[in-house]
VOZATOR-412751 format. One record per atom (N, C-alpha, C): residue in one letter; x, y, z; atom name; chain; residue number from 1. Coordinates in Angstrom, 3 decimals, padded with zeros to 6 digits. Each point is the difference from the previous one (the first is absolute). Layout:
BEGIN
+---------+----------+----------+----------+-------+--------+-----+
: residuo :       c1 :       c2 :       c3 : atomo : cadena : num :
+---------+----------+----------+----------+-------+--------+-----+
:       A :        X :        Y :        Z :    CA :      A : NUM :
...
+---------+----------+----------+----------+-------+--------+-----+
! end
This chain:
BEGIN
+---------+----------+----------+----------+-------+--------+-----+
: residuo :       c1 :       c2 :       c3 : atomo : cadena : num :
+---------+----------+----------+----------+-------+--------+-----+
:       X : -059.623 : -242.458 : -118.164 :     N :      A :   1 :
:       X : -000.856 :  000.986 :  000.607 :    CA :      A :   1 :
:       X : -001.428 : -000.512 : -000.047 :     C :      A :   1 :
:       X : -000.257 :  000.168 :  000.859 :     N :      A :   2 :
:       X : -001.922 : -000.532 :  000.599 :    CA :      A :   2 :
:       X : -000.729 :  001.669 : -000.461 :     C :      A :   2 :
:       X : -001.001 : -000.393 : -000.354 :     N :      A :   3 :
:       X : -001.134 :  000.835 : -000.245 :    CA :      A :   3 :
:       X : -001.505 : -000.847 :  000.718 :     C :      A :   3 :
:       X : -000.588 :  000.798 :  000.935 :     N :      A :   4 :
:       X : -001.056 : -000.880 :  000.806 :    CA :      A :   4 :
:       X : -000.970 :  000.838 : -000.158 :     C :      A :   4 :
:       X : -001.335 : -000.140 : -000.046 :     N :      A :   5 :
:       X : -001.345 :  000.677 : -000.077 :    CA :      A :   5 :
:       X : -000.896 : -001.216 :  000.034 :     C :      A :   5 :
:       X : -000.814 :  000.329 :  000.941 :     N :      A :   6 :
:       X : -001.492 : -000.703 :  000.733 :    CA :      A :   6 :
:       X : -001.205 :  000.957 : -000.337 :     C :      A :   6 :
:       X : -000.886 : -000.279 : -000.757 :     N :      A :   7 :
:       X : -001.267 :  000.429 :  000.299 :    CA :      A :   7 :
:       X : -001.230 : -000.756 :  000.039 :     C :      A :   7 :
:       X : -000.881 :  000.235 :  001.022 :     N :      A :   8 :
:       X : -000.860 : -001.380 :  000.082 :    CA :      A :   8 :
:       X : -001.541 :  000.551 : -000.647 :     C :      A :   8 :
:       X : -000.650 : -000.858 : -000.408 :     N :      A :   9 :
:       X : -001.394 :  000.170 : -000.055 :    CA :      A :   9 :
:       X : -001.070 : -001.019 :  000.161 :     C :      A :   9 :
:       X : -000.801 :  001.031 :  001.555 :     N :      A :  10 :
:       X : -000.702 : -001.358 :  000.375 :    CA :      A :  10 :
:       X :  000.900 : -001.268 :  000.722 :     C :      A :  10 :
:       X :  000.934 : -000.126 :  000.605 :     N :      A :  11 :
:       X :  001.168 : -000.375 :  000.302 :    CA :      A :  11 :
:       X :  000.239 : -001.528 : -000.490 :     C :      A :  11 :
:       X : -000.209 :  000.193 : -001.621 :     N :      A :  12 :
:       X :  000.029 : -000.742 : -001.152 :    CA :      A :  12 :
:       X :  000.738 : -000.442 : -000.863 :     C :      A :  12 :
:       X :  000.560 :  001.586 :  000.079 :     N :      A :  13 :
:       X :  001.016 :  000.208 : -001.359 :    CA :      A :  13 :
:       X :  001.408 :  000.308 :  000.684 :     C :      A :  13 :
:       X :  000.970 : -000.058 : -000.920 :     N :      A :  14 :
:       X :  001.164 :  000.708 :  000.421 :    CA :      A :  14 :
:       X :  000.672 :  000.374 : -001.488 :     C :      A :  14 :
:       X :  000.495 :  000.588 : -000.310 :     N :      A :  15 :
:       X :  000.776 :  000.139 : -000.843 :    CA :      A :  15 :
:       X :  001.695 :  000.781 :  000.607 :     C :      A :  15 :
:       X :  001.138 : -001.228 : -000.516 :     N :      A :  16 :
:       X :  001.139 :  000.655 :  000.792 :    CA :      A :  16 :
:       X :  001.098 :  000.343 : -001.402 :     C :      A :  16 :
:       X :  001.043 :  000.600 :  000.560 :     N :      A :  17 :
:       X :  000.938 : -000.442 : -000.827 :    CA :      A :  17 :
:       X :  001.154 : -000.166 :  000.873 :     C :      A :  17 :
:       X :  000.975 : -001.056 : -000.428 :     N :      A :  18 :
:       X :  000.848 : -000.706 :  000.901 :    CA :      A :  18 :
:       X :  000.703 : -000.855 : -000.700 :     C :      A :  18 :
:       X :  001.257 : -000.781 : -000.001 :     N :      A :  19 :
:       X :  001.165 : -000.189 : -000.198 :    CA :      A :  19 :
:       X : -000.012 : -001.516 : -001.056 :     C :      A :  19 :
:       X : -001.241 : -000.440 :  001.052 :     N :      A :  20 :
:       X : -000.227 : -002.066 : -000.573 :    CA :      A :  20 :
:       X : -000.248 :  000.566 : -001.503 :     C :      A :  20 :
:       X :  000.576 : -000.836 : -000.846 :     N :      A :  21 :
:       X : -000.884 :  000.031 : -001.495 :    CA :      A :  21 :
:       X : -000.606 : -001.188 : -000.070 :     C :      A :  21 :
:       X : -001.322 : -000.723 : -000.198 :     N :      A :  22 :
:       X : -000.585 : -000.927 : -000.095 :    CA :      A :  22 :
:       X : -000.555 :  000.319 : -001.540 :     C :      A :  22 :
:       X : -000.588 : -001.036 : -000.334 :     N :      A :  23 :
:       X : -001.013 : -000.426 : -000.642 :    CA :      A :  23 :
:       X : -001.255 :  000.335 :  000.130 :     C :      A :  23 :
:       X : -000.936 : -000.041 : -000.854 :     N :      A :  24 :
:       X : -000.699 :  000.493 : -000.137 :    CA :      A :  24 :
:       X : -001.368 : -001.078 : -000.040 :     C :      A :  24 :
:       X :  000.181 : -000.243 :  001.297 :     N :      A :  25 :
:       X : -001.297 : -001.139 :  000.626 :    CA :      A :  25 :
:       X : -000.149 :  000.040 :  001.611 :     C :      A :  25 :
:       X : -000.673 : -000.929 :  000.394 :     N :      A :  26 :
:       X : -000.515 : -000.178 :  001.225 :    CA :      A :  26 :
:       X :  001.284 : -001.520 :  000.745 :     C :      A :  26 :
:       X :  000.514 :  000.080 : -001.037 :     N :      A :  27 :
:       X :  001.089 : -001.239 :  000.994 :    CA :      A :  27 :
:       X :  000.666 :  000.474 :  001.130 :     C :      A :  27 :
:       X :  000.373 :  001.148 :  000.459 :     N :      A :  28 :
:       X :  000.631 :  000.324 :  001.238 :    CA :      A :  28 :
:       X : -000.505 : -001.018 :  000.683 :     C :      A :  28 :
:       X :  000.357 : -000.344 :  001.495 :     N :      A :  29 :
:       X : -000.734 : -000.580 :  000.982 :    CA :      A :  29 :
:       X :  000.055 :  001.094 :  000.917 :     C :      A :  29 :
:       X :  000.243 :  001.595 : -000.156 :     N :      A :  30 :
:       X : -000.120 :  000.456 :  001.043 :    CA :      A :  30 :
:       X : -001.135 :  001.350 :  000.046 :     C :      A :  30 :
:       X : -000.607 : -000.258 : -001.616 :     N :      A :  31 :
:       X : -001.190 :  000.684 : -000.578 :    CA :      A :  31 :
:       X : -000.973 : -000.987 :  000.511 :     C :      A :  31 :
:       X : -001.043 :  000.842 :  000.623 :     N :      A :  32 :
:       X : -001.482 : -000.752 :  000.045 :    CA :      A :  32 :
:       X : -000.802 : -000.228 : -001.380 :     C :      A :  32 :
:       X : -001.148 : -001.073 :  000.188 :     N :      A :  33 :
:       X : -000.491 : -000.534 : -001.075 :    CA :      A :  33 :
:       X : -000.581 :  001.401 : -000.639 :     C :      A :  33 :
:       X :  000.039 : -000.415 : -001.615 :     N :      A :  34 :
:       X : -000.447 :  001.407 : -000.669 :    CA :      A :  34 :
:       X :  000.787 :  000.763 : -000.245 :     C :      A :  34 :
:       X :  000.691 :  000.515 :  000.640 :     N :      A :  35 :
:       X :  001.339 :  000.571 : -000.187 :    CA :      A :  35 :
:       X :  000.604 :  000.901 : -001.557 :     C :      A :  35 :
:       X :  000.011 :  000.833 : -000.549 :     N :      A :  36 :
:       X :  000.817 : -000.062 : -000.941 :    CA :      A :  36 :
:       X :  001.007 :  000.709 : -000.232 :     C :      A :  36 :
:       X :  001.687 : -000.603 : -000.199 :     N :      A :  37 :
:       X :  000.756 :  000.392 : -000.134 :    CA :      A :  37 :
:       X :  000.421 :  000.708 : -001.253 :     C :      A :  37 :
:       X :  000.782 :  001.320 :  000.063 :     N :      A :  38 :
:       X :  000.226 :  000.402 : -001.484 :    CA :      A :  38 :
:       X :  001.327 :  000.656 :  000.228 :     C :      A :  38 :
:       X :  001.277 : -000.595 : -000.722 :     N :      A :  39 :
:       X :  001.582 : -000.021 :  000.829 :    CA :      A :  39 :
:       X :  000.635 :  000.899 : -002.106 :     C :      A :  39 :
:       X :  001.045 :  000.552 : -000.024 :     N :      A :  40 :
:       X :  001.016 :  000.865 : -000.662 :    CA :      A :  40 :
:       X :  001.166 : -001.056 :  000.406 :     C :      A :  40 :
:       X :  000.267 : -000.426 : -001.245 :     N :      A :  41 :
:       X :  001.631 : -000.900 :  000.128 :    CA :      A :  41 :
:       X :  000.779 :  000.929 : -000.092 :     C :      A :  41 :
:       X : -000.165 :  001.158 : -000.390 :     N :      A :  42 :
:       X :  001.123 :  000.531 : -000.159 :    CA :      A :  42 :
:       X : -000.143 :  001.273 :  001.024 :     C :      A :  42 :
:       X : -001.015 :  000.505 :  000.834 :     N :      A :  43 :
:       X :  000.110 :  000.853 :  000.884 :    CA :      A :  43 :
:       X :  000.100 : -000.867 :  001.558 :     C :      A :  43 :
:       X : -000.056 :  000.872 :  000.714 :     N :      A :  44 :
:       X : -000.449 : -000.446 :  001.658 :    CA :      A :  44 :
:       X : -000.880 :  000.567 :  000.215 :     C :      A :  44 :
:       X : -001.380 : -000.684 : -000.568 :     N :      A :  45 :
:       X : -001.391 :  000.504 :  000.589 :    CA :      A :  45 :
:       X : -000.995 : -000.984 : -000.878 :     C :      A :  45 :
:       X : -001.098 : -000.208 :  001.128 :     N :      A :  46 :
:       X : -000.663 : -000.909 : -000.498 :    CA :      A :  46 :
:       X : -001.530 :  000.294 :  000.665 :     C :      A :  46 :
:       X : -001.219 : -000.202 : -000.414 :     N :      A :  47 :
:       X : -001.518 :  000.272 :  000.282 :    CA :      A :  47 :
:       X : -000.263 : -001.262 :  000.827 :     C :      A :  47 :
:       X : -000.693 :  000.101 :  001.005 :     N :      A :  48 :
:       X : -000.943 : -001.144 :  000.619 :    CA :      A :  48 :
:       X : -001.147 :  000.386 :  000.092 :     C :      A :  48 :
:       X : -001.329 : -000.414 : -000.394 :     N :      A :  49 :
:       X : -001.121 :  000.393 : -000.290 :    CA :      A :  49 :
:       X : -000.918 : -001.086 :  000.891 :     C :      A :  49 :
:       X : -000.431 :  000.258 :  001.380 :     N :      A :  50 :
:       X : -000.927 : -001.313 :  000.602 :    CA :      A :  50 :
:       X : -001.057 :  000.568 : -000.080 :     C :      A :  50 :
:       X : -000.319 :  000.677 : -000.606 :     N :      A :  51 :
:       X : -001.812 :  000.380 : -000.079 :    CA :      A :  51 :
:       X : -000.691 : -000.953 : -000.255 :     C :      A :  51 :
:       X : -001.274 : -000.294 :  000.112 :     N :      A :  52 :
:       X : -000.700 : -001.448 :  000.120 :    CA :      A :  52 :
:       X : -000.774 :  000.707 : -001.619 :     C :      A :  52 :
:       X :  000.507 : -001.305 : -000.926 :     N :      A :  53 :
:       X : -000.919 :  000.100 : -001.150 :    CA :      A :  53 :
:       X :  001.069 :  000.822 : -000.977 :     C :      A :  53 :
:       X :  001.063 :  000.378 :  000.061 :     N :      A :  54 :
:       X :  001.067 :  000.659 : -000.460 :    CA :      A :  54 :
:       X : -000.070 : -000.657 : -001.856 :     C :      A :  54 :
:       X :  000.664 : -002.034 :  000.839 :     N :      A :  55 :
:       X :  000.524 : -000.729 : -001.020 :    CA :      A :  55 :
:       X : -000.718 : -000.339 : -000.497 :     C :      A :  55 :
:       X : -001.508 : -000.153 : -000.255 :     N :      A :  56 :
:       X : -001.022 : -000.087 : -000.387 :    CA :      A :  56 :
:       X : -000.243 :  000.682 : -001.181 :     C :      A :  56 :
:       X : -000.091 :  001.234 :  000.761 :     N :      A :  57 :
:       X :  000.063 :  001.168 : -000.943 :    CA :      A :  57 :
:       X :  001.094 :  000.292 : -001.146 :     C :      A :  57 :
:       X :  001.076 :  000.003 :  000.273 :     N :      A :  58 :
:       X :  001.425 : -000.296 : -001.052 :    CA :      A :  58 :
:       X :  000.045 : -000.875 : -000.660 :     C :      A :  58 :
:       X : -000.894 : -001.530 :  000.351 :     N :      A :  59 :
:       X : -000.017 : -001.133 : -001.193 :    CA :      A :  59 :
:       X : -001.361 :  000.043 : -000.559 :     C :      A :  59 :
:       X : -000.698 :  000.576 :  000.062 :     N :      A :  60 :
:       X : -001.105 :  000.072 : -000.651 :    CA :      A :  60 :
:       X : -000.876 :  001.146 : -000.669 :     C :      A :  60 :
:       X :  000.303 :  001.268 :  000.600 :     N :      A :  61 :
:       X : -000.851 :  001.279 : -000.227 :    CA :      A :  61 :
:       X :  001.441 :  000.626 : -000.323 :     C :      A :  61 :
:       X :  000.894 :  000.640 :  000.001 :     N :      A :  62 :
:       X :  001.277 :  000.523 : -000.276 :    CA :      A :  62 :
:       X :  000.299 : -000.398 : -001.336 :     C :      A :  62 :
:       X :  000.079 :  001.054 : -001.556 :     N :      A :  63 :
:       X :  000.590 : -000.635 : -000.570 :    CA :      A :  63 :
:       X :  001.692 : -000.219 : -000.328 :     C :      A :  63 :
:       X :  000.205 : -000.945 : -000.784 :     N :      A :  64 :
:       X :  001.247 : -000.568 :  000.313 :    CA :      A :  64 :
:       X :  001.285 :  001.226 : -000.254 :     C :      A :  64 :
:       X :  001.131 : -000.078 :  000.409 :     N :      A :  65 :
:       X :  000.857 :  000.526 :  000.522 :    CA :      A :  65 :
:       X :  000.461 :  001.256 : -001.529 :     C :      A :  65 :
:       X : -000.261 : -000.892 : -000.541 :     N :      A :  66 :
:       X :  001.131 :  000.656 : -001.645 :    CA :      A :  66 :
:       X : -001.318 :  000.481 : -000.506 :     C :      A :  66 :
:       X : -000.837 :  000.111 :  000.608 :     N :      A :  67 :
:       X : -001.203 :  001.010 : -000.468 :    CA :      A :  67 :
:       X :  000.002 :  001.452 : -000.254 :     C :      A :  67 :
:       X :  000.539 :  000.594 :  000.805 :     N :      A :  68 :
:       X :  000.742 :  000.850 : -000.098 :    CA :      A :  68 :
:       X :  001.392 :  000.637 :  000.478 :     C :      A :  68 :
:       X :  000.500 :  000.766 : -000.560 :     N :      A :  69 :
:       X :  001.781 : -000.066 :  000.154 :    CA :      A :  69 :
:       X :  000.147 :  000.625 :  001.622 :     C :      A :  69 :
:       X :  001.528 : -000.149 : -000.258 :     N :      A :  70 :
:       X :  000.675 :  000.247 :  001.880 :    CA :      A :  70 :
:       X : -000.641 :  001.429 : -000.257 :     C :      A :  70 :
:       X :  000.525 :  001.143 : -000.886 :     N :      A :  71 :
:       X : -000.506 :  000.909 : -000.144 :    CA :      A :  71 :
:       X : -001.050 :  000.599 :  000.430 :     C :      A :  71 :
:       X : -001.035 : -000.404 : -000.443 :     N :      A :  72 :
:       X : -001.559 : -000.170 :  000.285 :    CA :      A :  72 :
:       X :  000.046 : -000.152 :  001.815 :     C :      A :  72 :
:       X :  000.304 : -001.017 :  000.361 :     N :      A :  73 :
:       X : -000.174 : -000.466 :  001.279 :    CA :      A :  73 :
:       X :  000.805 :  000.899 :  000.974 :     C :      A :  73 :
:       X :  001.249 :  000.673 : -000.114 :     N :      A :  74 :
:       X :  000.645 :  000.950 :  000.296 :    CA :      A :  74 :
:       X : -000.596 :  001.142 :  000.436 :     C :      A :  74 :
:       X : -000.688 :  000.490 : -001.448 :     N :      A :  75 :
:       X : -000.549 :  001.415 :  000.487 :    CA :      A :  75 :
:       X : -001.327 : -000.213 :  000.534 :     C :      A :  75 :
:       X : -001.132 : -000.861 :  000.004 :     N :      A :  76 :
:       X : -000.891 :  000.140 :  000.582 :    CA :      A :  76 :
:       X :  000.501 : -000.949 :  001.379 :     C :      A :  76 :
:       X :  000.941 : -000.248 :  000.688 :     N :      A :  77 :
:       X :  000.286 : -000.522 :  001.138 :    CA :      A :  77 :
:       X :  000.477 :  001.501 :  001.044 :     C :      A :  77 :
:       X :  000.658 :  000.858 : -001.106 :     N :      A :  78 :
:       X :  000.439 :  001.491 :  000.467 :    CA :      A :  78 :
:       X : -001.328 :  000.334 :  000.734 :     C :      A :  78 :
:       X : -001.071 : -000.029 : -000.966 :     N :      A :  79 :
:       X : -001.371 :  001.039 :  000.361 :    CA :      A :  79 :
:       X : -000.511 : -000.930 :  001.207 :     C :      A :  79 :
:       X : -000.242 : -001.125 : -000.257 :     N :      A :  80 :
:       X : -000.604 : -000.945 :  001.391 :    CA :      A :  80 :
:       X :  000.807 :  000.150 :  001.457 :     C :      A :  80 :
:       X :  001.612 :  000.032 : -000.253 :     N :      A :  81 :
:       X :  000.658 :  000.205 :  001.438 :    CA :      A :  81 :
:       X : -000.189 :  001.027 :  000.470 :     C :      A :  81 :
:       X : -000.216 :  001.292 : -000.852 :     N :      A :  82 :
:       X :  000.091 :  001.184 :  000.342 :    CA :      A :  82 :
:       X : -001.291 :  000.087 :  000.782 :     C :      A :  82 :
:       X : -001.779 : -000.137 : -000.803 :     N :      A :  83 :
:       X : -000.722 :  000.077 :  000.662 :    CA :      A :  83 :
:       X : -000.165 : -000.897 :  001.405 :     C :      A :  83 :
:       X :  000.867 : -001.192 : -000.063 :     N :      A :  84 :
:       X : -000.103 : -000.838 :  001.084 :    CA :      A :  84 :
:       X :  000.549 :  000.711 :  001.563 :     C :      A :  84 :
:       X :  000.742 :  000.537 : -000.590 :     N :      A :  85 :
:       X :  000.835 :  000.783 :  001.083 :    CA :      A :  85 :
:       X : -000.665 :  001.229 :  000.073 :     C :      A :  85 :
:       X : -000.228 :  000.374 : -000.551 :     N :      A :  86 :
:       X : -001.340 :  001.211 :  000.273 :    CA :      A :  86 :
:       X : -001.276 : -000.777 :  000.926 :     C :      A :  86 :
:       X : -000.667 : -000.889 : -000.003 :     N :      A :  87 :
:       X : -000.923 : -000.634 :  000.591 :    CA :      A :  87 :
:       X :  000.693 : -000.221 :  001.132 :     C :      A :  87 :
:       X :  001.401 : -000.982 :  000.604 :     N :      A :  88 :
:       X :  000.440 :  000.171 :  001.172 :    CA :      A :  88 :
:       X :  000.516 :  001.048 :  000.565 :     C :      A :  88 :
:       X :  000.325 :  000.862 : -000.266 :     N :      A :  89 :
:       X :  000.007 :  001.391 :  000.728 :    CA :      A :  89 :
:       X : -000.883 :  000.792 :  000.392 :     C :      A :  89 :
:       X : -001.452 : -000.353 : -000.702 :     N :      A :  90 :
:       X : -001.236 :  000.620 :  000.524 :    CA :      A :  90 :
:       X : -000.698 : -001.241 :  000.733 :     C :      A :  90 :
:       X :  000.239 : -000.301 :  001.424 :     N :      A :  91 :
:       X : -000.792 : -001.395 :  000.606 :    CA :      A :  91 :
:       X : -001.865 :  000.715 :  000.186 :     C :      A :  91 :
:       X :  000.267 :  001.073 :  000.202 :     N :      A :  92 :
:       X : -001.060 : -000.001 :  000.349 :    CA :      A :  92 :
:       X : -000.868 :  000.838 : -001.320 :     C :      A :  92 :
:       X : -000.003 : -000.133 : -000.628 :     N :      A :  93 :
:       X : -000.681 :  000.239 : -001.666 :    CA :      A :  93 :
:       X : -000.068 : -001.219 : -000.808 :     C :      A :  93 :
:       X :  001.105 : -000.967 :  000.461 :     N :      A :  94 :
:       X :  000.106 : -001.151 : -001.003 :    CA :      A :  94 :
:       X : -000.225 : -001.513 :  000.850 :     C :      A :  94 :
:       X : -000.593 : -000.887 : -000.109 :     N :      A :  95 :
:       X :  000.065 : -001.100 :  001.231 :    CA :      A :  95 :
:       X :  001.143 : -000.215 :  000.393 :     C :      A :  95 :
:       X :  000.198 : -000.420 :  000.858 :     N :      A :  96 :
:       X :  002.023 :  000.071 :  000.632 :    CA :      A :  96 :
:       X : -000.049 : -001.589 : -000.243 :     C :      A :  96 :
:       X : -000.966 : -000.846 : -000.198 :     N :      A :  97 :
:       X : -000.147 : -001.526 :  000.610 :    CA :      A :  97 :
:       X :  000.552 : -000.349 : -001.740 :     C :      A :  97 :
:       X :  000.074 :  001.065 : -000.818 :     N :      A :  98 :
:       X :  000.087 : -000.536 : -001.249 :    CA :      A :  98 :
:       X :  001.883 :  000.526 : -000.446 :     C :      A :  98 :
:       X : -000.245 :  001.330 :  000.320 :     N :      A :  99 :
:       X :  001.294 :  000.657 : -000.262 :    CA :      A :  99 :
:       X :  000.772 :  000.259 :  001.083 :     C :      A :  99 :
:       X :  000.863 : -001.388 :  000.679 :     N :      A : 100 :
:       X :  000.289 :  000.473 :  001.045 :    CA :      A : 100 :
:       X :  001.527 :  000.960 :  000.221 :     C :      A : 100 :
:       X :  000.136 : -000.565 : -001.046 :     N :      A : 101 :
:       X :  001.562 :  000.647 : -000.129 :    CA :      A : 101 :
:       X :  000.671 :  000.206 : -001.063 :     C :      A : 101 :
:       X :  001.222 :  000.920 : -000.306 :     N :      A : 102 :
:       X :  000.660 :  001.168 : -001.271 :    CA :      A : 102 :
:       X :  000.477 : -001.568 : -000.896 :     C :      A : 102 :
:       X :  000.063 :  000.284 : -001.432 :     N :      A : 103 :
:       X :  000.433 : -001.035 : -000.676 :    CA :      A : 103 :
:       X :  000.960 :  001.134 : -000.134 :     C :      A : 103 :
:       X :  001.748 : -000.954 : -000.238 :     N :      A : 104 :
:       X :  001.114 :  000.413 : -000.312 :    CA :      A : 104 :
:       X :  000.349 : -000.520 : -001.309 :     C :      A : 104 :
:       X : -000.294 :  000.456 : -001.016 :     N :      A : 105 :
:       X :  000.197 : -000.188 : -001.005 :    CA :      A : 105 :
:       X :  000.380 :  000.802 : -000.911 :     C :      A : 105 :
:       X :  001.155 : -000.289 : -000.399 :     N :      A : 106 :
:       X :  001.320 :  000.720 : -000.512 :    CA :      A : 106 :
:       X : -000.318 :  000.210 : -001.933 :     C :      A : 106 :
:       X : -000.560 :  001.374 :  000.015 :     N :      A : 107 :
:       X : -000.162 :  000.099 : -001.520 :    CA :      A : 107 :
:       X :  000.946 :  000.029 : -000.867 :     C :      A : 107 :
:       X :  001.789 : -000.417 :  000.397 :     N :      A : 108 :
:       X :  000.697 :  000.060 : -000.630 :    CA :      A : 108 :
:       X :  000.905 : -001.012 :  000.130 :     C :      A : 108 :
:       X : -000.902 : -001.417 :  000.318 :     N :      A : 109 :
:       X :  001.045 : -001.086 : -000.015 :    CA :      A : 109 :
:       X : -000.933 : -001.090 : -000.695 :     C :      A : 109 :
:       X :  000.812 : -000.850 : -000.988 :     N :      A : 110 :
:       X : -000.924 : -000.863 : -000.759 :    CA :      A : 110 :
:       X : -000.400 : -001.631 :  000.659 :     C :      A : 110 :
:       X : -001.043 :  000.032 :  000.721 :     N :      A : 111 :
:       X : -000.113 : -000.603 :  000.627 :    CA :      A : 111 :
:       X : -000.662 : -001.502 : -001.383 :     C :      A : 111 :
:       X :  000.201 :  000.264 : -001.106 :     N :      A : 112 :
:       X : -000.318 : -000.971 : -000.736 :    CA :      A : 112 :
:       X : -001.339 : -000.541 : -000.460 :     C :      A : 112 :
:       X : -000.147 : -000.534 : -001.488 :     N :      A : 113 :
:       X : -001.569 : -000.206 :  000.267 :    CA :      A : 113 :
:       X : -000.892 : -000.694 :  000.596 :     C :      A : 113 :
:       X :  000.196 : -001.452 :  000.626 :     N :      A : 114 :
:       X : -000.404 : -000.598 :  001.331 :    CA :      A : 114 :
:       X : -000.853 :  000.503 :  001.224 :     C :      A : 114 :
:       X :  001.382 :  000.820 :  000.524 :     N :      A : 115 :
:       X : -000.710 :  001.215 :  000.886 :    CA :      A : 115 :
:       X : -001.207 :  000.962 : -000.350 :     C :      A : 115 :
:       X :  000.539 :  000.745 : -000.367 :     N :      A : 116 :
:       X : -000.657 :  000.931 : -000.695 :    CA :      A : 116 :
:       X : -001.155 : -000.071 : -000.728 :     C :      A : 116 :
:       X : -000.600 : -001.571 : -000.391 :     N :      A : 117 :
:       X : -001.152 : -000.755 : -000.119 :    CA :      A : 117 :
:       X : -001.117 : -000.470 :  000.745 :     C :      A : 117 :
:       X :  000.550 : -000.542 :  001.057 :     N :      A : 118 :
:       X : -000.218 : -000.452 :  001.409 :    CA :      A : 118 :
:       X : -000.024 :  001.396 :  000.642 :     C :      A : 118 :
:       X :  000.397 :  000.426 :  000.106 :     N :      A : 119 :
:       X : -000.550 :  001.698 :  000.696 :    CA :      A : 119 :
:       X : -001.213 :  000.497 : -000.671 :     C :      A : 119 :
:       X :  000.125 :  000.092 : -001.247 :     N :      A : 120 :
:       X : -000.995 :  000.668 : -000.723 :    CA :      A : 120 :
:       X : -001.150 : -000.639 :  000.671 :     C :      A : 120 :
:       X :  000.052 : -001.079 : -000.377 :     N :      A : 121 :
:       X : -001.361 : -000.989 :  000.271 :    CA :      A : 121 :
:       X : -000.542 : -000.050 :  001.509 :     C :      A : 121 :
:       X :  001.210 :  000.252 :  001.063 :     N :      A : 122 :
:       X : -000.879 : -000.399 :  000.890 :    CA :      A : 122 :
:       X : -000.671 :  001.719 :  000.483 :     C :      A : 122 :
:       X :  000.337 :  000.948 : -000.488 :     N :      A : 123 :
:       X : -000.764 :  001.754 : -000.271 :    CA :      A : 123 :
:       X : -001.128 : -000.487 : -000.670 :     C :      A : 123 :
:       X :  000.051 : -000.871 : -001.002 :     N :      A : 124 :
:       X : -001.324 : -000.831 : -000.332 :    CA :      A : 124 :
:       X : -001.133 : -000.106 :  000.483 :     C :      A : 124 :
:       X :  000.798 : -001.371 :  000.653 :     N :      A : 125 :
:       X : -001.039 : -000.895 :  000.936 :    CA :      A : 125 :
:       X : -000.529 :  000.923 :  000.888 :     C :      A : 125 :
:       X :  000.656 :  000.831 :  000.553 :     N :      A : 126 :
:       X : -000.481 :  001.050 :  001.201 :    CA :      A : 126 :
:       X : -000.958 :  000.596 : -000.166 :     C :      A : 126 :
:       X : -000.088 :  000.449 : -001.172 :     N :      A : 127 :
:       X : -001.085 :  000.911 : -000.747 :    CA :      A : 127 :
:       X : -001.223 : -001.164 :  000.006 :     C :      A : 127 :
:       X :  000.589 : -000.949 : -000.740 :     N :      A : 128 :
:       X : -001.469 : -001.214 : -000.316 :    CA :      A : 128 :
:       X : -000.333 : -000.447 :  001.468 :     C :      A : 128 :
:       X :  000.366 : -000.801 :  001.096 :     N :      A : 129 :
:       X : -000.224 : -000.320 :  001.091 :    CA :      A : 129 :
:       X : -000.589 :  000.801 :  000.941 :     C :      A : 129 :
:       X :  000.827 :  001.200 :  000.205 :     N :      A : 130 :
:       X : -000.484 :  001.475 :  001.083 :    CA :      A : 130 :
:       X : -000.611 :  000.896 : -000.487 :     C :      A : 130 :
:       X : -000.048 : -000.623 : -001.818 :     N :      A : 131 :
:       X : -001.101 :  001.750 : -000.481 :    CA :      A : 131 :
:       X :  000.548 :  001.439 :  000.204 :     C :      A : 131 :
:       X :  001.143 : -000.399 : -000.079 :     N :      A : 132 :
:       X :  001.221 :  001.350 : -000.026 :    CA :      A : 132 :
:       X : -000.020 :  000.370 : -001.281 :     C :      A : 132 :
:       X : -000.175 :  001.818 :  000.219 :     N :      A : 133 :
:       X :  000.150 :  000.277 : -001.305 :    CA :      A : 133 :
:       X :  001.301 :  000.559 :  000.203 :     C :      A : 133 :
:       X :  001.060 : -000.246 : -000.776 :     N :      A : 134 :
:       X :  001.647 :  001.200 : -000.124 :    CA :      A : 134 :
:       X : -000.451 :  001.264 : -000.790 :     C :      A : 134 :
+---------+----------+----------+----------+-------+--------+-----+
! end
């Protein structure tokens, strides 16, 4: 079973989930440069993150992964999707160029700590880059 979700920002980003499990780099050849992949071996769903300045941000300003637990990253990923999806449902209260579309994100499937890291962070970067407050 496929699970698919596109949302773009700035027509930059995407974040999907979908069937490939990869690794967790820029080796695809079918990711553009920058790229960052974030794949579940054991689910069918995986993050693509092309925001410019993303991986930058994750190897250098992000701290490291086991910083804090899946836990941690879980529930404040709850509060970020929720308001995220609150921001794309209001286009015209919220920039649309930023929130263009609903994140589908399933508060009751363990998408692992990888994910759930890489999500956190790039609710992050968003905030640090666009001056978004959640």
């Amino acid at each position: 079973m496929k699970n698919t979700l596109y949302f773009i920002v700035f027509s930059l980003f995407v974040i999907s989930c979908g069937s490939s499990i990869k690794p967790v780099t820029n080796q695809t050849s079918d990711l553009p440069e920058g790229a960052v992949r974030i794949a579940n071996d054991s689910l069918e769903y995986e993050i693509i993150i092309l925001d410019i300045g993303f991986e930058t941000y994750l190897n250098t300003i992000a701290k490291p992964a086991n910083f804090y637990s899946q836990q941690f990253y879980e529930t404040k990923n709850k509060y970020y999707v929720t308001q995220w999806n609150i921001r794309a449902s209001n286009p015209l209260k919220y920039n649309s160029s930023i929130y263009e579309n609903i994140i589908n994100y399933d508060f009751n499937i363990d998408y692992g700590l990888d994910v759930n890291y890489k999500l956190y962070n790039y609710f992050k970067f968003v905030e640090y880059k666009y001056k978004q407050h959640f």
